[in-house]
DSSP file (Angstrom, degrees, kcal/mol; ACC not computed):
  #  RESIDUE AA STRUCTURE BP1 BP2  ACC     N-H-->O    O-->H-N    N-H-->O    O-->H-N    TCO  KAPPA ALPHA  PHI   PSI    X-CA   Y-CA   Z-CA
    1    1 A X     >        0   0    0      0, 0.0     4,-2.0     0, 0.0     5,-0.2   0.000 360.0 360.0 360.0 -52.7  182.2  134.6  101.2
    2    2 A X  H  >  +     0   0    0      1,-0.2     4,-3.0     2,-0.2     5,-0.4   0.922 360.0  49.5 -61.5 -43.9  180.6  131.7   99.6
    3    3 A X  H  > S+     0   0    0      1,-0.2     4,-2.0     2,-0.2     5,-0.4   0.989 107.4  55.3 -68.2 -42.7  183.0  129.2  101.7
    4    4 A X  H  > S+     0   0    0      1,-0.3     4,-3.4     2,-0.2    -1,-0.2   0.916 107.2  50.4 -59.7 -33.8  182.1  131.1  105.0
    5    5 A X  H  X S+     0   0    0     -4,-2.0     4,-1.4     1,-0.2    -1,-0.3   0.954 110.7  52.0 -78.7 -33.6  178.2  130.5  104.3
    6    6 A X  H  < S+     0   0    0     -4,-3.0     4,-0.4    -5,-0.2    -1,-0.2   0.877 111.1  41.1 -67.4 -23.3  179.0  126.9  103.8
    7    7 A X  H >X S+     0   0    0     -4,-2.0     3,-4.5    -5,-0.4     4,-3.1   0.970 113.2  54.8 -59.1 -70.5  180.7  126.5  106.7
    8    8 A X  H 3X S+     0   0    0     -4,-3.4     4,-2.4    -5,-0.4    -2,-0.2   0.752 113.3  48.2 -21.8 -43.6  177.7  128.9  108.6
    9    9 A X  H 3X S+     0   0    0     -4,-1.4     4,-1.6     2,-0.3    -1,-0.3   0.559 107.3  52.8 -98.5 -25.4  175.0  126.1  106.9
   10   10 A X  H <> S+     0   0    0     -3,-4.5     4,-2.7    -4,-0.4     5,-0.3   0.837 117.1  41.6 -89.6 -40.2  177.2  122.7  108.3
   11   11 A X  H  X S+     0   0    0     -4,-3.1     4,-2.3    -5,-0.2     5,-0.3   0.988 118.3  44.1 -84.8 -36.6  177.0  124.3  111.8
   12   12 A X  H  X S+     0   0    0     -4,-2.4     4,-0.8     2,-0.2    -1,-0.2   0.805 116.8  50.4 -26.4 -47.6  173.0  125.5  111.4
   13   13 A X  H  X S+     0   0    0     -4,-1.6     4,-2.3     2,-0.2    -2,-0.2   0.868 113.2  43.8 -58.7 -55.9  172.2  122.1  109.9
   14   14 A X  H  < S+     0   0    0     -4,-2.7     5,-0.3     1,-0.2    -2,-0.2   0.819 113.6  46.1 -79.3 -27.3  173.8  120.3  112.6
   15   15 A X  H >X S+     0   0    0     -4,-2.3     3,-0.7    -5,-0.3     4,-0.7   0.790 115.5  50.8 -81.6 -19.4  172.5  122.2  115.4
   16   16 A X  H 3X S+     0   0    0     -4,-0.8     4,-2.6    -5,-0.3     5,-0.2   0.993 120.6  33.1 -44.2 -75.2  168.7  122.0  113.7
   17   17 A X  H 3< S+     0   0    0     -4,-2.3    -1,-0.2     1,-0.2    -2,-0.1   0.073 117.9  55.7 -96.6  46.0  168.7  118.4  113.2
   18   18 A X  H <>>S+     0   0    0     -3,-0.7     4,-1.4    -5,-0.1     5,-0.6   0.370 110.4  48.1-115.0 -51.5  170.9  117.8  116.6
   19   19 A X  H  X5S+     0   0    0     -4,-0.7     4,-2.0    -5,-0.3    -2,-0.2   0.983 112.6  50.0 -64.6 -40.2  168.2  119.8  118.5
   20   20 A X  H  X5S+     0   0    0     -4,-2.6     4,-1.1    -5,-0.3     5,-0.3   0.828 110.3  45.9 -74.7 -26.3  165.4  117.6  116.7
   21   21 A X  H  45S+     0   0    0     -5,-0.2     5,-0.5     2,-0.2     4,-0.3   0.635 114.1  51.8 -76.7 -14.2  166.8  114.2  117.4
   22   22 A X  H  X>S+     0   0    0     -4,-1.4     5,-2.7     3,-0.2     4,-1.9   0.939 111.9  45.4-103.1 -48.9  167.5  115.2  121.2
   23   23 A X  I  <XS+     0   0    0     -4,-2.0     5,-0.9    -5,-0.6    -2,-0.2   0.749 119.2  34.6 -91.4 -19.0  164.4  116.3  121.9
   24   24 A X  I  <5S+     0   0    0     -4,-1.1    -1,-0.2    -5,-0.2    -2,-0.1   0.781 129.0  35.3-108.5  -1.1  162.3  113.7  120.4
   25   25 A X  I  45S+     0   0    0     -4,-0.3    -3,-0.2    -5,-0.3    -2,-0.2   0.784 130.6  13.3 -54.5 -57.6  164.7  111.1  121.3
   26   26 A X  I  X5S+     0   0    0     -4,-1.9     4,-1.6    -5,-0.5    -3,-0.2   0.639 126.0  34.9-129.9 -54.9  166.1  111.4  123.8
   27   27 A X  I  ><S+     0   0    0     -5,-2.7     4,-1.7     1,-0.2    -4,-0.2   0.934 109.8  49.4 -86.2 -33.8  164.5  114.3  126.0
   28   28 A X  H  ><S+     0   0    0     -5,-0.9     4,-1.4    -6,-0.3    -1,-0.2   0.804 112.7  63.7 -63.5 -32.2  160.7  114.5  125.7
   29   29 A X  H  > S+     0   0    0      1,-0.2     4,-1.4     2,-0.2     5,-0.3   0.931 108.2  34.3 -20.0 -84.0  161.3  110.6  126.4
   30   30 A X  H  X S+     0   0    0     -4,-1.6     4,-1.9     1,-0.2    -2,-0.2   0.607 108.1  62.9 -84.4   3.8  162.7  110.9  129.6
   31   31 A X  H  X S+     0   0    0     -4,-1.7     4,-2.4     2,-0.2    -1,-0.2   0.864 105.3  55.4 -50.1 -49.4  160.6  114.0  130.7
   32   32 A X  H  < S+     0   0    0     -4,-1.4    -2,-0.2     1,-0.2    -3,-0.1   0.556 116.7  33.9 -69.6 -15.5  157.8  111.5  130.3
   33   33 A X  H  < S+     0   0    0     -4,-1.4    -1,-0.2     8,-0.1    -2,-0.2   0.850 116.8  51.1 -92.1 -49.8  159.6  109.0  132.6
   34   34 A X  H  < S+     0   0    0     -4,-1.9    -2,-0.2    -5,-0.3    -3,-0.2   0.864  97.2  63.0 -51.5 -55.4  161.2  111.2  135.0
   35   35 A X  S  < S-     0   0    0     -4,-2.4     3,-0.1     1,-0.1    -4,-0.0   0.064  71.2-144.6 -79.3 170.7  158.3  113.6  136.2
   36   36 A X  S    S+     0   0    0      1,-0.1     2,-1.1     2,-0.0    -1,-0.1   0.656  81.2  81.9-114.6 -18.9  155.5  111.6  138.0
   37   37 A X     >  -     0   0    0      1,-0.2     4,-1.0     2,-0.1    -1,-0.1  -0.747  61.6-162.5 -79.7 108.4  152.5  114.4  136.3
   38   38 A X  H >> S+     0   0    0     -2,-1.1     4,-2.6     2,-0.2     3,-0.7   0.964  89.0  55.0 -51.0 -61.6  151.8  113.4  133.1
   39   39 A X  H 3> S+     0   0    0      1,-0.3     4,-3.5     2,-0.2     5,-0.5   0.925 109.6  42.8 -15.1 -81.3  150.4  116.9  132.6
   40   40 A X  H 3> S+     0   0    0      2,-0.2     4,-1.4     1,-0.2    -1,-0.3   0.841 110.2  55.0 -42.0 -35.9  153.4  118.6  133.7
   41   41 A X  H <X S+     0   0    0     -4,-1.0     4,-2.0    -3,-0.7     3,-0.3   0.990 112.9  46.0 -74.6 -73.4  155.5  116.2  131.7
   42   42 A X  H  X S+     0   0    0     -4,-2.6     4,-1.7     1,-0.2    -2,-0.2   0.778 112.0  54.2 -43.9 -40.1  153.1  117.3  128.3
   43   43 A X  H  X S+     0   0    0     -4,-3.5     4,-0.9    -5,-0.3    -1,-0.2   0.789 110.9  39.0 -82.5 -30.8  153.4  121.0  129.2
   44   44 A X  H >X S+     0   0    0     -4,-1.4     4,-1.9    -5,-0.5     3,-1.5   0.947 119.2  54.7 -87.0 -57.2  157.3  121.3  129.4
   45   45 A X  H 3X S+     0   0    0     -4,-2.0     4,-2.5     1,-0.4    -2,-0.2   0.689 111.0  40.4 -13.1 -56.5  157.3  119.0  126.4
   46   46 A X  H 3X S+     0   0    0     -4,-1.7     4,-1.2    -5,-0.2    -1,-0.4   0.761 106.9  55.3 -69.7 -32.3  155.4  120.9  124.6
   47   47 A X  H <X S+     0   0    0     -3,-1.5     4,-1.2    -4,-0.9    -2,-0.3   0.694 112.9  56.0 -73.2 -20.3  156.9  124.1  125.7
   48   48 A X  H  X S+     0   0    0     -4,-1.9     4,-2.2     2,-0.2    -2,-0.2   0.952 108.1  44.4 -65.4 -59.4  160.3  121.8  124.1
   49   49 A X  H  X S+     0   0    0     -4,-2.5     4,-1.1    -5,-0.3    -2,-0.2   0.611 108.6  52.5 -81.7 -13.1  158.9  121.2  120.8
   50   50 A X  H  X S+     0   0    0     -4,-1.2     4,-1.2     2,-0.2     5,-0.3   0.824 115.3  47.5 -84.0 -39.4  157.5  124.9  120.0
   51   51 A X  H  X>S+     0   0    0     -4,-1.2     4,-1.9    -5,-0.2     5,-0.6   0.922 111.7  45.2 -44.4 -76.5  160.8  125.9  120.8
   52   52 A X  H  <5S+     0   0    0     -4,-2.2     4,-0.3     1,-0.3    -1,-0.2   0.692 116.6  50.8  -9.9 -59.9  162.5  123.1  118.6
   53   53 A X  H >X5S+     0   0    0     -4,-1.1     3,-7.1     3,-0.2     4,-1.5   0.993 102.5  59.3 -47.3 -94.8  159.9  124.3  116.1
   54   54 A X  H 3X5S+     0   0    0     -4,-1.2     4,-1.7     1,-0.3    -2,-0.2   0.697 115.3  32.9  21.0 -79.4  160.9  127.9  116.6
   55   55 A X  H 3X5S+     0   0    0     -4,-1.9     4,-2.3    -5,-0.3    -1,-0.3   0.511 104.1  71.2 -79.9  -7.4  164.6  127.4  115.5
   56   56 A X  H <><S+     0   0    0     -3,-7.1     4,-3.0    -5,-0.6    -2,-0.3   0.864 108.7  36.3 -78.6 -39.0  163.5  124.8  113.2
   57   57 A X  H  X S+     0   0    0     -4,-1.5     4,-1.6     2,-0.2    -2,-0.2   0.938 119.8  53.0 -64.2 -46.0  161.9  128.1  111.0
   58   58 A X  H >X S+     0   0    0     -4,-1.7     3,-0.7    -5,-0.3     4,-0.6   0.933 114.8  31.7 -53.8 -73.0  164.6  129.9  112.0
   59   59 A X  H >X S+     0   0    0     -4,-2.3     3,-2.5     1,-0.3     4,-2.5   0.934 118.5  62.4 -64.0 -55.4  167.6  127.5  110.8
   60   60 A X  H >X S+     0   0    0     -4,-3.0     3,-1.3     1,-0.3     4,-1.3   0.789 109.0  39.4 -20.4 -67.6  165.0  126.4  107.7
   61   61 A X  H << S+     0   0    0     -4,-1.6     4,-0.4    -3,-0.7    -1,-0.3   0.242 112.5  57.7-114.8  -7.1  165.0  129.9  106.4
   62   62 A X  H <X S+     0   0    0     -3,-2.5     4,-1.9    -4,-0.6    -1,-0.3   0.716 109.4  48.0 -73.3 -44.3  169.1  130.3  107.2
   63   63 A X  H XX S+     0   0    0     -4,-2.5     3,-5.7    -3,-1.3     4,-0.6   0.806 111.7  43.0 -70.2 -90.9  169.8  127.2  105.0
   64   64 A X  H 3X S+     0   0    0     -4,-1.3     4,-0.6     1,-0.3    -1,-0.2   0.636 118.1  49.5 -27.0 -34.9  167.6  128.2  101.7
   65   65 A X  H >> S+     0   0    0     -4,-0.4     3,-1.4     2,-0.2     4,-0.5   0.944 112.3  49.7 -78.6 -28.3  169.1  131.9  102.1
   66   66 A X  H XX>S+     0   0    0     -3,-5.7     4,-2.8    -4,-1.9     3,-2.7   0.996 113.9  44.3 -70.4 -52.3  172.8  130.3  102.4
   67   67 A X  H 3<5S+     0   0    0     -4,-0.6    -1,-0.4     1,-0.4     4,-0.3   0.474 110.1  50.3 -85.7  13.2  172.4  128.2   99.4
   68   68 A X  H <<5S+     0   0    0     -3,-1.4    -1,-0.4    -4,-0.6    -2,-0.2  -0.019 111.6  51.0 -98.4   3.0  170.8  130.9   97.2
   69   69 A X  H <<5S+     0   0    0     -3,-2.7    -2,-0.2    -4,-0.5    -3,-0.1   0.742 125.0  34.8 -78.8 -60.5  174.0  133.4   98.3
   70   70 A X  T  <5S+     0   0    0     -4,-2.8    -3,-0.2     1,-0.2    -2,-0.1   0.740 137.7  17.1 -73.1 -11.8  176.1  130.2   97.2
   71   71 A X  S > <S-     0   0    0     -5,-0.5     3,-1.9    -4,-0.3    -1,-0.2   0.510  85.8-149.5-124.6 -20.9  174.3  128.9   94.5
   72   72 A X  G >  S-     0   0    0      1,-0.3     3,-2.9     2,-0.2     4,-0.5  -0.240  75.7 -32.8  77.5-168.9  171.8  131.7   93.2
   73   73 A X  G >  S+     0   0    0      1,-0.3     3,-0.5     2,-0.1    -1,-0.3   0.573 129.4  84.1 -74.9   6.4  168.6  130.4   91.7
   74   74 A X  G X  S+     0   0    0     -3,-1.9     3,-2.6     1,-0.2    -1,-0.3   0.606  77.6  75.3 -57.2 -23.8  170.7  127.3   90.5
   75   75 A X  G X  S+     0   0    0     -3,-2.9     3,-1.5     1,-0.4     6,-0.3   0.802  83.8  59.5 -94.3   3.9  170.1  125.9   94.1
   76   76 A X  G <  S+     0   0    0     -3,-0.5    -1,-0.4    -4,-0.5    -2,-0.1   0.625  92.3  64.3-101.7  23.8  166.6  124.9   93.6
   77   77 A X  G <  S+     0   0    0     -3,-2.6     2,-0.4     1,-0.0    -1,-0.2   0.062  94.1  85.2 -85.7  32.1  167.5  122.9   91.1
   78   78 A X  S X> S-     0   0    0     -3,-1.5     3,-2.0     1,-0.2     4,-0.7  -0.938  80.1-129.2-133.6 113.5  169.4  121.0   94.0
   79   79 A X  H >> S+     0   0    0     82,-0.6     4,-3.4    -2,-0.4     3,-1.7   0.814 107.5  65.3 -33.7 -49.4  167.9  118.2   96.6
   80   80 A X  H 34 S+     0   0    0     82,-2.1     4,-0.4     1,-0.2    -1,-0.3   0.669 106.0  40.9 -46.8 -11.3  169.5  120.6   99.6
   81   81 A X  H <> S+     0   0    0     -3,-2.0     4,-0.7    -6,-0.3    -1,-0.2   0.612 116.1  48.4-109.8 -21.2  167.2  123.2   98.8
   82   82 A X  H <X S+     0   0    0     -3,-1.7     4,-3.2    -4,-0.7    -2,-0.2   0.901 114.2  46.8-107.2 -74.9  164.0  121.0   98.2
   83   83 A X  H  X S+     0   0    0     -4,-3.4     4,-0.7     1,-0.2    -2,-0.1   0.522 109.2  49.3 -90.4  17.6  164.4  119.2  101.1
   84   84 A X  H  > S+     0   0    0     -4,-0.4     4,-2.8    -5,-0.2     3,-0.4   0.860 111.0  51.7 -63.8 -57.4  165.0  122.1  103.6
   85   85 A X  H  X S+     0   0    0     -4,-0.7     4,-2.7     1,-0.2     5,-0.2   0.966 109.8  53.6 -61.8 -53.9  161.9  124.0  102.2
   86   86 A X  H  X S+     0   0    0     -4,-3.2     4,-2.6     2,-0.2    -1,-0.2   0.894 109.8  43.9 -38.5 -53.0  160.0  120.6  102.9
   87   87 A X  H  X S+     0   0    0     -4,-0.7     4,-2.3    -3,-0.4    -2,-0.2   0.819 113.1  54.6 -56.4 -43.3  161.2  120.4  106.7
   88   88 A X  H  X S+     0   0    0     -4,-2.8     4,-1.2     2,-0.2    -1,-0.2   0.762 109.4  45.7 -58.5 -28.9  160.3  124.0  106.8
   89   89 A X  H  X S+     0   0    0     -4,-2.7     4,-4.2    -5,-0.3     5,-0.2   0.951 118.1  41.1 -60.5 -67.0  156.6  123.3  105.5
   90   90 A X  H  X S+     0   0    0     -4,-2.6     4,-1.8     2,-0.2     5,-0.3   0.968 112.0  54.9 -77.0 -30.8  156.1  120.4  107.8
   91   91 A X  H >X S+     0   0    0     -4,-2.3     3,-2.4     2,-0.2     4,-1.7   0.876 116.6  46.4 -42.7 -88.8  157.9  122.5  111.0
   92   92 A X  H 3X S+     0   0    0     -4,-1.2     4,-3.0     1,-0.4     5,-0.5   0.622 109.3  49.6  -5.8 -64.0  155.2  125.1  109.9
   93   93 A X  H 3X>S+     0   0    0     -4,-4.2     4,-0.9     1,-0.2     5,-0.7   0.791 107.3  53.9 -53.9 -38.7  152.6  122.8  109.7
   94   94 A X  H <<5S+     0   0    0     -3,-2.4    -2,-0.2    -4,-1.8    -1,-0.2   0.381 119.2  32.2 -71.8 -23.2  153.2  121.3  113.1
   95   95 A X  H  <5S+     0   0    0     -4,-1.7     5,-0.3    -5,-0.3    -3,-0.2   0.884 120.2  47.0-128.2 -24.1  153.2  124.4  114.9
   96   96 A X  H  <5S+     0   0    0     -4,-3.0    -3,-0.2    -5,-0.3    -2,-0.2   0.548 129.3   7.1 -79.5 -12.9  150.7  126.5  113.0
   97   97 A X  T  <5S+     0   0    0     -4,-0.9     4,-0.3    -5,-0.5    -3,-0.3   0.655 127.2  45.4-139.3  -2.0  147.7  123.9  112.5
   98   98 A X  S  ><S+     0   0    0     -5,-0.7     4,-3.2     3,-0.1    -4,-0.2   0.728 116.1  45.2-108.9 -27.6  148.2  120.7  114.4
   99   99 A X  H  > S+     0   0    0      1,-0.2     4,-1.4     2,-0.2    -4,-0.1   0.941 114.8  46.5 -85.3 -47.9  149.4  122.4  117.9
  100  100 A X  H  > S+     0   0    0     -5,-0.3     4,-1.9     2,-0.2     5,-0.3   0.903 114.7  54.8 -52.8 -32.9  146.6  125.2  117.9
  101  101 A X  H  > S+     0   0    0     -4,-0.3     4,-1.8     2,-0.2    -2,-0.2   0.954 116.2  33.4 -47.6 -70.6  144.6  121.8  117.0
  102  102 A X  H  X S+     0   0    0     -4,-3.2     4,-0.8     1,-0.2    -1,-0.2   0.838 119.3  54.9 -64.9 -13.1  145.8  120.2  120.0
  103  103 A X  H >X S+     0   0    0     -4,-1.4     3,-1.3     2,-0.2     4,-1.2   0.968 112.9  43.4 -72.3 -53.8  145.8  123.6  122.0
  104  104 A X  H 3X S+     0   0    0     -4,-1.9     4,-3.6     1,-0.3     5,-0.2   0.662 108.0  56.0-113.6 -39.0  142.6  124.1  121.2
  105  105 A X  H 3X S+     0   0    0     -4,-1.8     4,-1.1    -5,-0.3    -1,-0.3   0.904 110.4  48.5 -67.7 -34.8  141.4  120.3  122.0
  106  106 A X  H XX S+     0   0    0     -3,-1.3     4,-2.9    -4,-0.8     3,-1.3   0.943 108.4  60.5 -87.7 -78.0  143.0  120.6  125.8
  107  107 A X  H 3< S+     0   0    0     -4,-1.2    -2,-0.2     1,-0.3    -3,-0.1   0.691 107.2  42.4  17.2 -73.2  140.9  124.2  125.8
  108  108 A X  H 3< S+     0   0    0     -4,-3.6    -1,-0.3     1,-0.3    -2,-0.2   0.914 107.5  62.5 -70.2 -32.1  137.7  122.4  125.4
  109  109 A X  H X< S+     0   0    0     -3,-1.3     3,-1.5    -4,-1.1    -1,-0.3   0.798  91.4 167.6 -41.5 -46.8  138.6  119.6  127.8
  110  110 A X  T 3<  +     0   0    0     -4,-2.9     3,-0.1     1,-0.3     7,-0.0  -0.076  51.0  12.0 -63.9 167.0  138.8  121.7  130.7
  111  111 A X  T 3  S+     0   0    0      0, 0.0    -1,-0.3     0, 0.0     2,-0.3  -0.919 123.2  61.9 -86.6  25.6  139.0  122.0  133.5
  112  112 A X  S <  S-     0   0    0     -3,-1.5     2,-0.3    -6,-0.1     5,-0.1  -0.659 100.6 -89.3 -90.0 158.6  139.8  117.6  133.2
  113  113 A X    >   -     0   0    0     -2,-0.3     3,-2.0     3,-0.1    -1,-0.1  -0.564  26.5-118.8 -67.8 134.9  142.4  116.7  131.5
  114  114 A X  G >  S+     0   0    0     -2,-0.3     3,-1.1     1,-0.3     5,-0.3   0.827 120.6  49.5 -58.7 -57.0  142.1  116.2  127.6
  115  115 A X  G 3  S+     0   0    0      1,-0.4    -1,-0.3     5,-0.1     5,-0.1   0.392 114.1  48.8-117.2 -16.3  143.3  112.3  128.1
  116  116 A X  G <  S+     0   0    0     -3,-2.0    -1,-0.4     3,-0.1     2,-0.4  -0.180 108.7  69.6-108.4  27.9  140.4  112.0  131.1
  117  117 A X  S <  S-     0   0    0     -3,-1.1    -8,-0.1    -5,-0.1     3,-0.1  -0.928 101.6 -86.4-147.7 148.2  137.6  113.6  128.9
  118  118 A X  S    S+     0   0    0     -2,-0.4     3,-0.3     1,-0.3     4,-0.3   0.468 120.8  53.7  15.7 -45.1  135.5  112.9  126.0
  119  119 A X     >  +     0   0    0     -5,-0.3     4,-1.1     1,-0.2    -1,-0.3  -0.239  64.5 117.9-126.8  60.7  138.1  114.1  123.6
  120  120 A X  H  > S+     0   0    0      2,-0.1     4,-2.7     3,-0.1     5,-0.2   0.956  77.2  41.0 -73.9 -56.7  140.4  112.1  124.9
  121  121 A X  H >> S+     0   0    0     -3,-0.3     4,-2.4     1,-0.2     3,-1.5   0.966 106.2  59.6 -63.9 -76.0  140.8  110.1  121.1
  122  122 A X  H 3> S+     0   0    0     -4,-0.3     4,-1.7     1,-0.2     5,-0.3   0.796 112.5  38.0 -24.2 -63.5  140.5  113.0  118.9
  123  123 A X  H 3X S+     0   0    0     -4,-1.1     4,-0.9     2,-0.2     5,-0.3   0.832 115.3  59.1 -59.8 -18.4  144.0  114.6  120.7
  124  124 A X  H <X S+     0   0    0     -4,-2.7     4,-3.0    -3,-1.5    -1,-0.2   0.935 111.9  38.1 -60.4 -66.1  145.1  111.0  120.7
  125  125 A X  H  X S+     0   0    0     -4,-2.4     4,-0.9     1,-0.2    -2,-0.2   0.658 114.7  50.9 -40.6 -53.3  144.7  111.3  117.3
  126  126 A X  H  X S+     0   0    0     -4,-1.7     4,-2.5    -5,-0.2     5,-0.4   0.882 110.7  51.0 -31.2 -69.9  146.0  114.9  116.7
  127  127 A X  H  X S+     0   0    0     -4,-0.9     4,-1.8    -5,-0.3    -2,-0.2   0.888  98.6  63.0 -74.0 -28.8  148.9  114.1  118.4
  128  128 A X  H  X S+     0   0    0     -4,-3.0     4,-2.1    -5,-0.3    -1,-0.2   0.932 107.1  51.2 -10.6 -76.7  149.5  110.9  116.3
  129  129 A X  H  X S+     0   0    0     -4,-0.9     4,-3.4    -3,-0.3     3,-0.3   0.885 113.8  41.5 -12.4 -77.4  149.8  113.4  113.4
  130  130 A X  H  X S+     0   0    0     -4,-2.5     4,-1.0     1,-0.3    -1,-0.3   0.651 107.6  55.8 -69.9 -22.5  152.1  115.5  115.1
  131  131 A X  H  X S+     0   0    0     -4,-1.8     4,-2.4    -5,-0.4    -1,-0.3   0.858 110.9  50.2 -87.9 -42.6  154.0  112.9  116.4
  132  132 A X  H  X S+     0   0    0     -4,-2.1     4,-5.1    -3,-0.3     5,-0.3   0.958 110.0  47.3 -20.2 -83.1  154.4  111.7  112.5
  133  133 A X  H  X S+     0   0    0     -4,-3.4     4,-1.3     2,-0.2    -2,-0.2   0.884 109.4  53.9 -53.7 -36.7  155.4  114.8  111.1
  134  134 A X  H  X S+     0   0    0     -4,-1.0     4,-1.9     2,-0.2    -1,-0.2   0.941 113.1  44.2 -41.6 -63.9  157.8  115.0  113.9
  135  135 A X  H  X S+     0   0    0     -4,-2.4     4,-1.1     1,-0.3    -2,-0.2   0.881 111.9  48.8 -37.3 -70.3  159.0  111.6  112.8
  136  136 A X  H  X S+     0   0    0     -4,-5.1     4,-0.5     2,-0.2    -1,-0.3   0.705 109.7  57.1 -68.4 -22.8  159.2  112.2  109.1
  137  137 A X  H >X S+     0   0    0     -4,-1.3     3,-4.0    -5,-0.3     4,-2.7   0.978 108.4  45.6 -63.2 -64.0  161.2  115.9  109.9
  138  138 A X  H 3X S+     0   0    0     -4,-1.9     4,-1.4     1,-0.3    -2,-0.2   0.621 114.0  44.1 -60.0 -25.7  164.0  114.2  111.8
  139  139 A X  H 3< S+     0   0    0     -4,-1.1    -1,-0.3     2,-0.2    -2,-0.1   0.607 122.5  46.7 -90.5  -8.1  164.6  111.1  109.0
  140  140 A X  H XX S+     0   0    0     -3,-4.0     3,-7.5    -4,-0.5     4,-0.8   0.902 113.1  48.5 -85.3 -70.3  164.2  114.5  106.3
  141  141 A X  H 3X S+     0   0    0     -4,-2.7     4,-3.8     1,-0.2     3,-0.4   0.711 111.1  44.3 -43.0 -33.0  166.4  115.9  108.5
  142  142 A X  H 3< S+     0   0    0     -4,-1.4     4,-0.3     1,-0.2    -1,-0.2   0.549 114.5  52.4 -47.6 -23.1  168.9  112.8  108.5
  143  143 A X  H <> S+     0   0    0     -3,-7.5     4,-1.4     2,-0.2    -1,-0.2   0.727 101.3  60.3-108.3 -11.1  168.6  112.6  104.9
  144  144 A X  H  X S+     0   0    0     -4,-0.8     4,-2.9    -3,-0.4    -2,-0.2   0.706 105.0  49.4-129.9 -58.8  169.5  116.5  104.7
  145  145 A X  H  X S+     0   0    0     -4,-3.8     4,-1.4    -5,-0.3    -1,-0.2   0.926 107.0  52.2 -71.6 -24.2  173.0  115.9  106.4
  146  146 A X  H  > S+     0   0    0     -4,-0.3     4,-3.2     2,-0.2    -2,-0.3   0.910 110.7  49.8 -74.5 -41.3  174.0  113.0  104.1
  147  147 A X  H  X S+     0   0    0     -4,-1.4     4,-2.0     2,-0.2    -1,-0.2   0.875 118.3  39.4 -71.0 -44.5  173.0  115.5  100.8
  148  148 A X  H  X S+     0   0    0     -4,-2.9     4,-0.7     1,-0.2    -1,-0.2   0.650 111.3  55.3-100.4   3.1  175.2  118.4  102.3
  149  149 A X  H >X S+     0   0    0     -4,-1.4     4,-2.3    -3,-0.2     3,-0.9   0.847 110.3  51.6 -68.6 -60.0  178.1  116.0  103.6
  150  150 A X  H 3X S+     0   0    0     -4,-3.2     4,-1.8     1,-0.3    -2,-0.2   0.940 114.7  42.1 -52.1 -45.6  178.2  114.7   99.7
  151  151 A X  H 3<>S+     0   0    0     -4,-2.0     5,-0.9     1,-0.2    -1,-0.3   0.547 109.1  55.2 -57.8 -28.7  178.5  118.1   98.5
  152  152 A X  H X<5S+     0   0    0     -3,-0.9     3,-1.4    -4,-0.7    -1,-0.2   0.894 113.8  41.3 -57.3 -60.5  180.8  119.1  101.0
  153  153 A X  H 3<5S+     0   0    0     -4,-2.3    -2,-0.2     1,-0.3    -3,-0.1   0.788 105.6  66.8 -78.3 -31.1  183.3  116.3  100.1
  154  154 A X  T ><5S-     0   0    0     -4,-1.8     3,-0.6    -5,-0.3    -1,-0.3   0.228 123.9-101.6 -81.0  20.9  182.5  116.9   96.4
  155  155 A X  T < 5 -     0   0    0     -3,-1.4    -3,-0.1     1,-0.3    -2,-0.1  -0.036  44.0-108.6 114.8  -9.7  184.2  120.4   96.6
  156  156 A X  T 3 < +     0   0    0     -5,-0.9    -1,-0.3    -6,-0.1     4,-0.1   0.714  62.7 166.9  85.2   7.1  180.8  122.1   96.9
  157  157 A X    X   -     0   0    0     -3,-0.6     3,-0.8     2,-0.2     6,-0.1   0.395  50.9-104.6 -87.2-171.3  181.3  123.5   93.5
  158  158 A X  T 3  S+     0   0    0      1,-0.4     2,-0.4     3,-0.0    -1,-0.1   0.823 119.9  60.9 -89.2 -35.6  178.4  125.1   91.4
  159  159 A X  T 3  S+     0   0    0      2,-0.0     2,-0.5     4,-0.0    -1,-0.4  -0.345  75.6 116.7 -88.8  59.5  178.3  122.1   89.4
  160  160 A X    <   -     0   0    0     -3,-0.8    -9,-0.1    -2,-0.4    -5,-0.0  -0.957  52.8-156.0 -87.0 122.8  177.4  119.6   92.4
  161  161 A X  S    S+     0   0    0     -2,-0.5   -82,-0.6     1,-0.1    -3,-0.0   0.398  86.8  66.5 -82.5   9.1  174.2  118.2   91.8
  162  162 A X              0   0    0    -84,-0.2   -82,-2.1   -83,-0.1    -1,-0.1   0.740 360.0 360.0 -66.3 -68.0  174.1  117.7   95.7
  163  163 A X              0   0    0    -12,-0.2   -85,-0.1    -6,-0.1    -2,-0.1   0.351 360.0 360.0 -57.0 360.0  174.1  121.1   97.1
């Protein structure tokens, strides 16, 4: 059982921080080139990154239960555990106070566009933030595979100080 969840956890992990590097890498990128409405471009984007978010809780809250099946309460004593629950804090954060922030910032704007009115620099700002945290998930996440790769290769055992 315990080897099936670790297996379950390499392919969760990888599609988590697969899905977060492609979309703020690679696709949100080129949405912003391709389409010629910046608007439009912000609104599927955003419609990207609450998904992203979404599955980001999802897959968070997959890992930490896998590694308390394999590990019990041993596994917060374990960097995998620490820095899943982090990525799950700032995912959280990101979609429950800075996107209602920004939601809420577009709101007031209308009917102009937040970036053609008055509170154009605050959502500049906002989205700094968000664009941060974003930033800081994806290098978590990066840091996240390397931790359960060691552990993997070190047999995964109960005594890894990795897992």
């Amino acid at each position: 059982m315990r080897e099936w969840v670790g297996q379950l956890q390499t392919v969760v992990l990888t599609f988590w921080v697969g899905a977060l590097w492609t979309t703020g890498v690679l696709v949100a990128p080129l949405i912003f080139r391709t389409l010629p409405d910046r608007v439009l471009a912000g609104a599927l984007a955003g419609a990207l990154f609450r998904t992203i978010a979404a599955a980001g809780l999802l897959c968070g809250t997959l890992l930490v239960a896998g590694a308390f099946v394999r590990h019990g309460r041993e596994c917060l004593r374990k960097p995998f555990a620490w820095l899943t629950l982090v990525m799950v804090l700032l995912t959280a954060a990101g979609q429950f106070g800075i996107q209602p922030t920004l939601a809420a910032l577009k709101g007031q704007a209308a009917p102009l566009d937040v970036m053609q009115s008055p509170l154009r620099e605050s959502f500049a700002n906002w989205h700094v933030v968000a664009s941060s945290l974003y930033l800081v998930n994806c290098v978590l996440g990066l840091a996240l595979v390397v931790v359960h790769y060691r552990a993997d290769r070190r047999g995964d055992s109960a005594r890894s100080r990795f897992a």
